[in-house]
C-alpha positions in Angstrom: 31.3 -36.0 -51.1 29.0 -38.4 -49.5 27.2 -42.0 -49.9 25.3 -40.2 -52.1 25.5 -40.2 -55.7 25.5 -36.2 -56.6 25.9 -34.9 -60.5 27.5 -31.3 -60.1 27.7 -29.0 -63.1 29.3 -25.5 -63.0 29.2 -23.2 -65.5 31.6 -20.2 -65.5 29.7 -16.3 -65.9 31.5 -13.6 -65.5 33.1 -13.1 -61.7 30.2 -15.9 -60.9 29.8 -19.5 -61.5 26.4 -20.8 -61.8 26.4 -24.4 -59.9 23.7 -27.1 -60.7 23.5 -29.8 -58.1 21.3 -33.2 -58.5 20.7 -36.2 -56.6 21.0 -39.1 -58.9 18.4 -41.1 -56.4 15.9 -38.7 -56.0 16.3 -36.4 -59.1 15.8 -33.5 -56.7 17.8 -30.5 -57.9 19.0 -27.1 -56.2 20.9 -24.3 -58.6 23.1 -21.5 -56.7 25.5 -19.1 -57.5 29.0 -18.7 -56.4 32.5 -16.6 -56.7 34.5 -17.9 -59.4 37.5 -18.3 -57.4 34.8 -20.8 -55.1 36.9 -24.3 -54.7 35.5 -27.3 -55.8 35.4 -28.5 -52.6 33.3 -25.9 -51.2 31.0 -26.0 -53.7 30.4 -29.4 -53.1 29.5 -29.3 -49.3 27.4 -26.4 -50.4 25.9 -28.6 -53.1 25.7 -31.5 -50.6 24.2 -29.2 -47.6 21.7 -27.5 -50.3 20.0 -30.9 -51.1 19.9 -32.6 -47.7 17.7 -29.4 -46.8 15.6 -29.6 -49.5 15.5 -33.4 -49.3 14.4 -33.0 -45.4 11.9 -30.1 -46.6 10.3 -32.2 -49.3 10.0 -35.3 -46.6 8.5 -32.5 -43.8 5.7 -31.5 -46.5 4.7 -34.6 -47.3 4.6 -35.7 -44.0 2.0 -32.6 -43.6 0.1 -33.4 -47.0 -3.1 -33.6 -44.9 -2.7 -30.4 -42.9 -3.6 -26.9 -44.4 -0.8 -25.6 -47.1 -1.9 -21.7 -46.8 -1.2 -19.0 -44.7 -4.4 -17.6 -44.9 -7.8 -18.6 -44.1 -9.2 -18.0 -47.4 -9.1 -20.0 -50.6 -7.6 -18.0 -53.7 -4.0 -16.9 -55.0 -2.3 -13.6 -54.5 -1.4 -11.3 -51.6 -3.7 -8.3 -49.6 -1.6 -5.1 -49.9 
């Protein structure tokens, strides 16, 4: 797959498969769904592709831990409707 050292688990539901995908360095993990009939190899590029995003996402937010994390400019949880 990679230099990488990725654990894969896929579990078969139904017309689906539900994938499980973690880096063994970093212990980040990413879960998708795929067709059943989804080759192994596909499903490990996706795997591979899903947690070099969230890898570079993670490193981008910590890189911003200083700047402001919410979209609005008040304190508090929830959404104006």
């Amino acid at each position: 797959m990679s230099d990488r050292e990725v654990y894969v688990e896929i579990q078969t539901l139904g017309n689906s498969a539900r994938v499980a995908a973690v880096d063994a360095a970093t212990g980040e993990e990413v879960v998708f769904q795929v067709p059943v009939n989804t080759t192994r190899l596909e499903i490990d590029r996706l795997a591979l592709a899903k947690l070099n995003w969230k890898l570079a996402r993670n490193a981008e937010a910590q890189g911003e831990a200083g700047k402001k994390q919410r979209p609005g400019d008040k304190p508090g949880r929830g959404l104006k409707v």
